[in-house]
DRENBA-361003 format. One record per residue (C-alpha): residue number from 1; residue in one letter; z, x, y. Coordinates in pm, 1 decimal, always signed. Each point is the difference from the previous one (the first is absolute). Example, Ala and Ser with C-alpha at 12.3 -4.5 7.8 and 13.67 -1.06 7.14 Angstrom:
(1; 'A'; (+780.0; +1230.0; -450.0))
(2; 'S'; (-66.0; +137.0; +344.0))
This chain:
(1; 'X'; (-652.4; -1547.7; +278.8))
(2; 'X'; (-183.0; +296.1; -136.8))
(3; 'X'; (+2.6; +380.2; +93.8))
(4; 'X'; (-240.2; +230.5; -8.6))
(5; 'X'; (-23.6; +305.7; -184.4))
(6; 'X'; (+221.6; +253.4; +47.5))
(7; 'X'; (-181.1; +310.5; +190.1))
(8; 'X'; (+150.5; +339.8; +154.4))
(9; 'X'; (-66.0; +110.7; +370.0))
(10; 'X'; (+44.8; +394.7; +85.3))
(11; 'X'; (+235.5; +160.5; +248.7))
(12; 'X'; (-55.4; +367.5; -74.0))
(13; 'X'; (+174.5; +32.3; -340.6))
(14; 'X'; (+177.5; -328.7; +17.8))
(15; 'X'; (-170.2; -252.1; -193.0))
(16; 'X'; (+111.0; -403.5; +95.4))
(17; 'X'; (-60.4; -307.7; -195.3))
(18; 'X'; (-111.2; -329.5; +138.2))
(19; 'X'; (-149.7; -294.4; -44.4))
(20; 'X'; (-154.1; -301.9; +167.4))
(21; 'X'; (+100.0; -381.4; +9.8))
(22; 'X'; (-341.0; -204.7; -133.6))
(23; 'X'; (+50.3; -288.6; +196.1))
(24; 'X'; (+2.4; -2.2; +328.6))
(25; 'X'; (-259.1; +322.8; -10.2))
(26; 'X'; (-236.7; -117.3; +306.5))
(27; 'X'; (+333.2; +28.5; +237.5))
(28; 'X'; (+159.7; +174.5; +264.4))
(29; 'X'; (+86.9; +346.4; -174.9))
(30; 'X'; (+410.6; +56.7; -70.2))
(31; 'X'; (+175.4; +291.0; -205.5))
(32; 'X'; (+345.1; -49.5; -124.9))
(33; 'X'; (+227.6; +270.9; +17.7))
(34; 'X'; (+264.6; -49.6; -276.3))
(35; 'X'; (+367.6; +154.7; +44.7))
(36; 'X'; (+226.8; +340.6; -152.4))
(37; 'X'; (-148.4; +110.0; -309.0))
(38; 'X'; (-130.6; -354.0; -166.9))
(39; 'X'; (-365.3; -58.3; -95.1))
(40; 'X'; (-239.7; -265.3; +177.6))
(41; 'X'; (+117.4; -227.4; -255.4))
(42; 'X'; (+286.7; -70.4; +172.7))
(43; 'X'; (-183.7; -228.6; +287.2))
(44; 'X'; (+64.6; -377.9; -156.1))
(45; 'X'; (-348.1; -130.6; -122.5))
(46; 'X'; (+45.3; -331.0; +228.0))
(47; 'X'; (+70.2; +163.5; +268.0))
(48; 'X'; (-297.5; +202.5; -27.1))
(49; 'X'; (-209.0; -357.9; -71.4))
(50; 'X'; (+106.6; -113.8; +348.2))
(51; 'X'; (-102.4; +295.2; +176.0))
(52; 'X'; (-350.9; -102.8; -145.4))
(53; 'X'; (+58.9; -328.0; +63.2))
(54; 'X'; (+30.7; +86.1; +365.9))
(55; 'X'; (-326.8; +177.9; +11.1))
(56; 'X'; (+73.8; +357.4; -55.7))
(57; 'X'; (-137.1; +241.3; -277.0))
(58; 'X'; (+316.5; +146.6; -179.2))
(59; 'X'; (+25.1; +355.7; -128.9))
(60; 'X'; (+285.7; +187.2; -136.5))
(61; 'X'; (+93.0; +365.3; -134.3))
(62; 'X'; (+278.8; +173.8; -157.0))
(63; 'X'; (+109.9; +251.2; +253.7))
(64; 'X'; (+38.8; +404.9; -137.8))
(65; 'X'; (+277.6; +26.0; -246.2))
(66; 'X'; (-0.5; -381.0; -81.0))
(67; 'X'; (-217.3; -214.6; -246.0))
(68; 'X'; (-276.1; +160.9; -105.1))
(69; 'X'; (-59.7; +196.8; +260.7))
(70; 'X'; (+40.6; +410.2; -26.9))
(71; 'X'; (+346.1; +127.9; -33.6))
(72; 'X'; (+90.3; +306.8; +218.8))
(73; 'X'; (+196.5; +292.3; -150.3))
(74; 'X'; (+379.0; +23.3; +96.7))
(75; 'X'; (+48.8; +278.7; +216.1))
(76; 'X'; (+399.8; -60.8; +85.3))
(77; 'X'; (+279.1; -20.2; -173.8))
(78; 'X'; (+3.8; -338.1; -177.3))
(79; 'X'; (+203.4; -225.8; +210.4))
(80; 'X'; (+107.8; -367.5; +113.1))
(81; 'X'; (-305.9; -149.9; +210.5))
(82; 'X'; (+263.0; -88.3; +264.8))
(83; 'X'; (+118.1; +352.6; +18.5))
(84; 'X'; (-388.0; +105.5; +86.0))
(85; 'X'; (+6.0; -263.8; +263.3))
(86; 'X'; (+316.7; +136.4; +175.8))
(87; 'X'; (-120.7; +308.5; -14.1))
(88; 'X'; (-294.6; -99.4; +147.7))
(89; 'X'; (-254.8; +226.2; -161.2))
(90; 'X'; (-259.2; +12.1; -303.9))
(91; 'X'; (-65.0; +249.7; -238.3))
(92; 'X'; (-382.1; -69.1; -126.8))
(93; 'X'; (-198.6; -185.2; +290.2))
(94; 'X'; (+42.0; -148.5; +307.5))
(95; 'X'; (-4.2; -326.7; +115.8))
(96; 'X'; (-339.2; +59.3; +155.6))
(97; 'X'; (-128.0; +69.7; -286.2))
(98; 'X'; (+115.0; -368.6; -142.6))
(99; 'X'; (-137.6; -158.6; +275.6))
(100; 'X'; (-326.0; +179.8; -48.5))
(101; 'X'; (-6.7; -134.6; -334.1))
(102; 'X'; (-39.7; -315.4; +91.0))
(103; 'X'; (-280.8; +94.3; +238.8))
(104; 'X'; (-131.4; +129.2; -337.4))
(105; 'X'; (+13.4; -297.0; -186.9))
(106; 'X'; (-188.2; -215.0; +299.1))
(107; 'X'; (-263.1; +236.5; -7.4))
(108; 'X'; (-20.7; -63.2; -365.7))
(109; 'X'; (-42.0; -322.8; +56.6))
(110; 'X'; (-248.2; +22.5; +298.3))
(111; 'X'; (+225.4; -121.5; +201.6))
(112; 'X'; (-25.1; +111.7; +421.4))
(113; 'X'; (+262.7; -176.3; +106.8))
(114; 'X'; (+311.9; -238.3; -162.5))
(115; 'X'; (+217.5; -176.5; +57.3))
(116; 'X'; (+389.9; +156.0; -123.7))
(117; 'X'; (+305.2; -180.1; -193.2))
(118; 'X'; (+234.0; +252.7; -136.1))
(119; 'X'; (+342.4; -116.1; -107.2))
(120; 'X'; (+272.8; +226.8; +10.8))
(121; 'X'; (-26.3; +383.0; -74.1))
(122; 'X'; (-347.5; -179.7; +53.0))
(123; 'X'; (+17.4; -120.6; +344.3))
(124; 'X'; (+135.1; +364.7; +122.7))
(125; 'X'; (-316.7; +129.8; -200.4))
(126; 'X'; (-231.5; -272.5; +201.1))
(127; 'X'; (+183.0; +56.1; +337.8))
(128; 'X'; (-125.3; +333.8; -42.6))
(129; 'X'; (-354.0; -76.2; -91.6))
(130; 'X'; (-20.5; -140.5; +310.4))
(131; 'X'; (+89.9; +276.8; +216.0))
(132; 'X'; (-178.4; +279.3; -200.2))
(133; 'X'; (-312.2; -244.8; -75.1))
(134; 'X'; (-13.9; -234.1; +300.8))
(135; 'X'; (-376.4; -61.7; +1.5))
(136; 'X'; (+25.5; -83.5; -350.1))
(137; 'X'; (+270.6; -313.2; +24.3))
(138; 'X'; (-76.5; -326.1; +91.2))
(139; 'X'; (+381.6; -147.0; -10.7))
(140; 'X'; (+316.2; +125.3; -112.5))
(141; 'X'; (+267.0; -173.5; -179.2))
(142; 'X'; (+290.2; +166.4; -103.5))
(143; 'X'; (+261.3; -208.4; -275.0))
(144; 'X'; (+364.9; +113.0; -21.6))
(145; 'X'; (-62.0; +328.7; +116.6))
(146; 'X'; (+180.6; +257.3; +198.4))
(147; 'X'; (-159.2; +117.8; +346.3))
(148; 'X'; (-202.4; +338.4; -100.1))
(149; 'X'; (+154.1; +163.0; +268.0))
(150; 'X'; (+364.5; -14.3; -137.1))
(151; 'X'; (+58.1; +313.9; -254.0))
(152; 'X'; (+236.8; +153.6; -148.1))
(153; 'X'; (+398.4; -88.9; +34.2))
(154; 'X'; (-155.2; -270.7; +318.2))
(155; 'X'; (-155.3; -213.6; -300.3))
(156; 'X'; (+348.9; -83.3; -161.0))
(157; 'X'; (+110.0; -161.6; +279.8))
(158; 'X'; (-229.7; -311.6; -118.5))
(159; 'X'; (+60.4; +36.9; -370.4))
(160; 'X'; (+240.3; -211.9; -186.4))
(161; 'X'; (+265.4; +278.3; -156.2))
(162; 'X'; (+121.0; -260.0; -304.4))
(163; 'X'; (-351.8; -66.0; -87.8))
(164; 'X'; (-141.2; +351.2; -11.6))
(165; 'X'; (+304.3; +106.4; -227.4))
(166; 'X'; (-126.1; -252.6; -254.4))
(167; 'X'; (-320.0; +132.5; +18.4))
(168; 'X'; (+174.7; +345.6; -98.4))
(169; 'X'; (+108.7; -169.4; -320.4))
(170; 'X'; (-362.3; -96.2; -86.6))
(171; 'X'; (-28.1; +284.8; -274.3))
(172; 'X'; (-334.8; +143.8; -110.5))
(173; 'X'; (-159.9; -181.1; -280.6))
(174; 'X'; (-72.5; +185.8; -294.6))
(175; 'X'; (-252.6; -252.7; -200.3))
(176; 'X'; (-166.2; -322.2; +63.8))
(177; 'X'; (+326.3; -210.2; +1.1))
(178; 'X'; (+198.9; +185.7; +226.5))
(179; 'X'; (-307.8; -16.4; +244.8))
(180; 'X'; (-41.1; -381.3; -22.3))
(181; 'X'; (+410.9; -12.9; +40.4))
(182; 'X'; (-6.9; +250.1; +281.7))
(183; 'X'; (-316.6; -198.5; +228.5))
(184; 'X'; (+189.5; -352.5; -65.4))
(185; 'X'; (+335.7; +180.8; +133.5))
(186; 'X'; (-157.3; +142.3; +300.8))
(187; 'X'; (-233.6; -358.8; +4.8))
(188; 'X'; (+364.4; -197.3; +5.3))
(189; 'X'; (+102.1; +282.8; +269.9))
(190; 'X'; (-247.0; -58.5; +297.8))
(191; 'X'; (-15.0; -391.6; -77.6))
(192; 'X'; (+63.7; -296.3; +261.0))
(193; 'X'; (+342.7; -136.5; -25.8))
(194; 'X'; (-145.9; -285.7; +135.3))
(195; 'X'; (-268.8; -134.9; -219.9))
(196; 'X'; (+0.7; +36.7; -412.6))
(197; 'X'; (-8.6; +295.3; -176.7))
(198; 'X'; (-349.8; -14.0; -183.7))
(199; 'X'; (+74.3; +180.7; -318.3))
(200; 'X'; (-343.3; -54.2; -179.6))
(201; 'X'; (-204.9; +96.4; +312.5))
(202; 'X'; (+177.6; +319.7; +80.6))
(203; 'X'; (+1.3; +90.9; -408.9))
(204; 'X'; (-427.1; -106.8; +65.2))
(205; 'X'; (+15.1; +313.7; +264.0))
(206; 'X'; (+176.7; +216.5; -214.1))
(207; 'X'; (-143.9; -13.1; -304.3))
(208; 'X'; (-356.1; +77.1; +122.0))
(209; 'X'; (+122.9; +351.3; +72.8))
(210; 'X'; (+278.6; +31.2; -180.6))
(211; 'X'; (-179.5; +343.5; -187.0))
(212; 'X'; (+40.0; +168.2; +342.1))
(213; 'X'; (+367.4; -133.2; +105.0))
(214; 'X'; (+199.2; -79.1; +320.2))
(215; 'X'; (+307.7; +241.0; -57.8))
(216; 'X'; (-115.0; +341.3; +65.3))
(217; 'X'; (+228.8; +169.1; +282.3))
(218; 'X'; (-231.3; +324.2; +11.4))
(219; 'X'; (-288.6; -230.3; +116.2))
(220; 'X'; (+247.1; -233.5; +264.2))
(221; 'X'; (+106.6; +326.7; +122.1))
(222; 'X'; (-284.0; +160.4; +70.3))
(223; 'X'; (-162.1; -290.9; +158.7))
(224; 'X'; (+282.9; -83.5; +211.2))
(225; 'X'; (+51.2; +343.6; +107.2))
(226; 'X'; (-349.4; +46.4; +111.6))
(227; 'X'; (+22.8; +136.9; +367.0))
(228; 'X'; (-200.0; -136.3; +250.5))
(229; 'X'; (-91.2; +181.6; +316.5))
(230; 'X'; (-257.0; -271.9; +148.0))
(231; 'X'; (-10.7; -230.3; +341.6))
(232; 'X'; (+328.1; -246.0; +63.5))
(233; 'X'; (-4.0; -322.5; -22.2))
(234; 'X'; (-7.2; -64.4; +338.1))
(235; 'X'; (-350.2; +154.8; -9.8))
(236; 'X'; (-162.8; -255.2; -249.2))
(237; 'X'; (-224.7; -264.8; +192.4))
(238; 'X'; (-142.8; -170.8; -334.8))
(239; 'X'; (+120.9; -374.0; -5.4))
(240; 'X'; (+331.0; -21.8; -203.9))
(241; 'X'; (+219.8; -266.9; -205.4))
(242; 'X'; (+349.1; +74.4; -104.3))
(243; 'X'; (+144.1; -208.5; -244.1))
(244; 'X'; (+349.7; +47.7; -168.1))
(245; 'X'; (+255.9; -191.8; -169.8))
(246; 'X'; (+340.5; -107.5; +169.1))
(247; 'X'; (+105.8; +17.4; -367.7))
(248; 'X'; (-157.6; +358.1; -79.9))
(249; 'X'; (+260.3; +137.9; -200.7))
(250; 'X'; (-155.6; +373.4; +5.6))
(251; 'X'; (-102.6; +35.3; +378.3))
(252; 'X'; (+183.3; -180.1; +243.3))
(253; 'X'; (-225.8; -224.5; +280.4))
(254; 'X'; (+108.6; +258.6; +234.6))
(255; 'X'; (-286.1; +241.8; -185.2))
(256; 'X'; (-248.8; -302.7; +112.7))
(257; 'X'; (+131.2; -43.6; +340.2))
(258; 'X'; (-9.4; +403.8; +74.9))
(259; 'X'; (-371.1; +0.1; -153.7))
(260; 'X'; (-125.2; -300.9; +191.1))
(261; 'X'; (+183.0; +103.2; +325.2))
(262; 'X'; (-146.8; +347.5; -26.8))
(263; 'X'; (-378.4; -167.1; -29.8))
(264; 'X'; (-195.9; -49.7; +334.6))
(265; 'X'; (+2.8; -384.9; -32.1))
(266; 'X'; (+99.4; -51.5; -353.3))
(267; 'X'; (+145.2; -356.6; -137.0))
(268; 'X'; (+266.4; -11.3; -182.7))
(269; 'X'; (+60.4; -292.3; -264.5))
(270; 'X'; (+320.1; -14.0; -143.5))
(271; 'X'; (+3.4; -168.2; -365.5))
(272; 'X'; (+364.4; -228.5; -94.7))
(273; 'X'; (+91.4; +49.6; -278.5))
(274; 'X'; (-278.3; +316.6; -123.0))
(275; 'X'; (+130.8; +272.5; -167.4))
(276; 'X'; (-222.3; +327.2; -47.3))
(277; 'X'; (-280.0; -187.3; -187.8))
(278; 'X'; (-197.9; -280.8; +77.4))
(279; 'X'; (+60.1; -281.1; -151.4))
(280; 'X'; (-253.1; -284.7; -169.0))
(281; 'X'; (+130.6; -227.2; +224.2))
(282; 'X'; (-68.6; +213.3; +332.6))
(283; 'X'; (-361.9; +101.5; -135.3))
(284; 'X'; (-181.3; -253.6; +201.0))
(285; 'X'; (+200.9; +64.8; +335.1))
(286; 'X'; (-62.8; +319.4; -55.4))
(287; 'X'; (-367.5; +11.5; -79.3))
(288; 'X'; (-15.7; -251.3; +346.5))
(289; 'X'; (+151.0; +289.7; +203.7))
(290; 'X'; (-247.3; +273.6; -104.0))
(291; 'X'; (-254.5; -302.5; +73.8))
(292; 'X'; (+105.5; -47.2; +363.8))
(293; 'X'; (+70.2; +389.3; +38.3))
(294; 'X'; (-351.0; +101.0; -117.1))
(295; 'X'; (-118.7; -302.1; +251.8))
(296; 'X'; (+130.4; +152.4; +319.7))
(297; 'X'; (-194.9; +371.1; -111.2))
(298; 'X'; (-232.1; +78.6; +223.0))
(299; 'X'; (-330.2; -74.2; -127.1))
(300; 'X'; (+75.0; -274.6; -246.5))
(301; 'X'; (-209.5; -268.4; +9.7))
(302; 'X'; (+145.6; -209.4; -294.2))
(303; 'X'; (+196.7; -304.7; +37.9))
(304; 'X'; (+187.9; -144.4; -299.6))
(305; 'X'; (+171.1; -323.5; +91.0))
(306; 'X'; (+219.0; -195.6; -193.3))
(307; 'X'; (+238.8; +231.2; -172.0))
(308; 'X'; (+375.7; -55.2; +104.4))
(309; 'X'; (+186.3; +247.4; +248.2))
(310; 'X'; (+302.3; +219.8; -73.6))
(311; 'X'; (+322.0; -131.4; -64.4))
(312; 'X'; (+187.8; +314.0; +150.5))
(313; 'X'; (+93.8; +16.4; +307.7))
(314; 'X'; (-134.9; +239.3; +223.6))
């Protein structure tokens, strides 16, 4: 499994990197949208294999203030990210403006249309893609995410208290150590509790953009706090998957069930087991759901047979 090199698409100032999956190039186009402040990097490498595998053509980019994407000026006071979320407001953009970006980087890539996965911070970005963008979404999936319509003090209600007051105690590195020691901490976070931990994957992820780190709260904040004034979901018509863990020890699956019951005839899959990342072991399930989802689109005239179906229940 190869990438491509890396290459920067414009919004306005913003500069974002991506890059394209090799294999799998002739296929259906699908962007990743990766979660709260952490590079492209972080999407496993297998996982990205299967989405090939299952016929589509996979690119990814580091959002603004993550990876090597531009990093916006701080315009508040410096504060926790989950402070900026209560509050419910951002200081430097908007989250139009993030879901523009990705707009951005699909133009870049002379893309009309694509199919969306965003996990997490993510999905809420991808959600909104697809009510700001319509005509330029094929599918949406959206991964242990929170509905985009909850904000502010309404968002806590699906967090897990215990586990964001670990993620407090994630301190900002100061050198490459710390870094590599902060992304395995939040990696060992977010993991399943119900399949293996996979230590040398998730230290594969972190070390290829370790020189840019995971632990800034000046980027998380202003990225969570980015204000969105945009259509409800109950407005988006784009074909949509919901997947979350049972296990999610972050968001709890009532963040899934409030985004999939908010989307005009959304399914919801459930995942035993999942925390708030996919694990090797769900990659092929997974990969099978987008596969079925992109399927049903209108339009689509390709039929893969032969990979297995989900092992969540809807």
């Amino acid at each position: 499994m190869t990438w491509t090199e890396r290459r920067f698409a414009r919004n306005g100032a913003v500069e974002l990197a991506h890059d394209r999956l090799r294999e799998g190039a002739d296929g259906e186009p699908l962007l990743l949208v990766m979660g709260l402040a952490v590079s492209r990097h972080w999407w496993p490498g297998e996982l990205c294999a299967a989405f090939a595998d299952a016929g589509f053509a996979v690119a990814r980019y580091d959002q603004r203030d993550a990876g090597e994407s531009t990093r916006l000026p701080k315009r508040a006071a410096r504060g926790n990210p989950f402070t900026a979320l209560a509050a419910g407001r951002g200081a430097a953009y908007t989250a139009e403006d993030m879901a523009d970006d990705a707009v951005a980087v699909m133009d870049a890539l002379g893309w009309q249309s694509a199919h969306l996965f965003g996990h997490s911070l993510g999905g809420v970005v991808a959600q909104r893609v697809a009510l700001r963008h319509p005509g330029r979404v094929r599918t949406l999936t959206s991964s242990a995410a929170l509905p985009s319509d909850v904000g502010g003090l309404g968002a806590f209600r699906h967090l897990r208290l215990g586990t964001l007051a670990k993620f407090a105690r994630v301190k900002p590195a100061r050198d490459r150590e710390e870094r590599i020691a902060a992304g395995l901490a939040v990696a060992r976070l977010v993991a399943s509790p119900g399949y293996p931990f996979d230590e040398a994957e998730a230290l594969e992820r972190i070390t290829a953009d370790v020189d840019t780190g995971i632990a800034d709260p000046d980027a998380q904040s202003r990225q969570i706090g980015a204000p969105w004034s945009g259509p409800s979901l109950a407005e988006l018509r784009v074909p949509a998957l919901v997947l979350h863990g049972t296990d999610d020890p972050l968001l709890k699956p009532s963040a899934g069930r409030a985004t999939a019951a908010a989307i005009h005839g959304a399914r919801l899959v459930l995942q035993p087991g999942v925390g708030h990342d996919i694990p090797r072991e769900r990659h092929t399930a997974v990969a099978a759901e987008l596969r079925a989802l992109a399927d049903r689109a209108p339009g689509s005239t390709t039929a893969h047979d032969g990979l297995p179906g989900s092992e969540g229940p809807a």
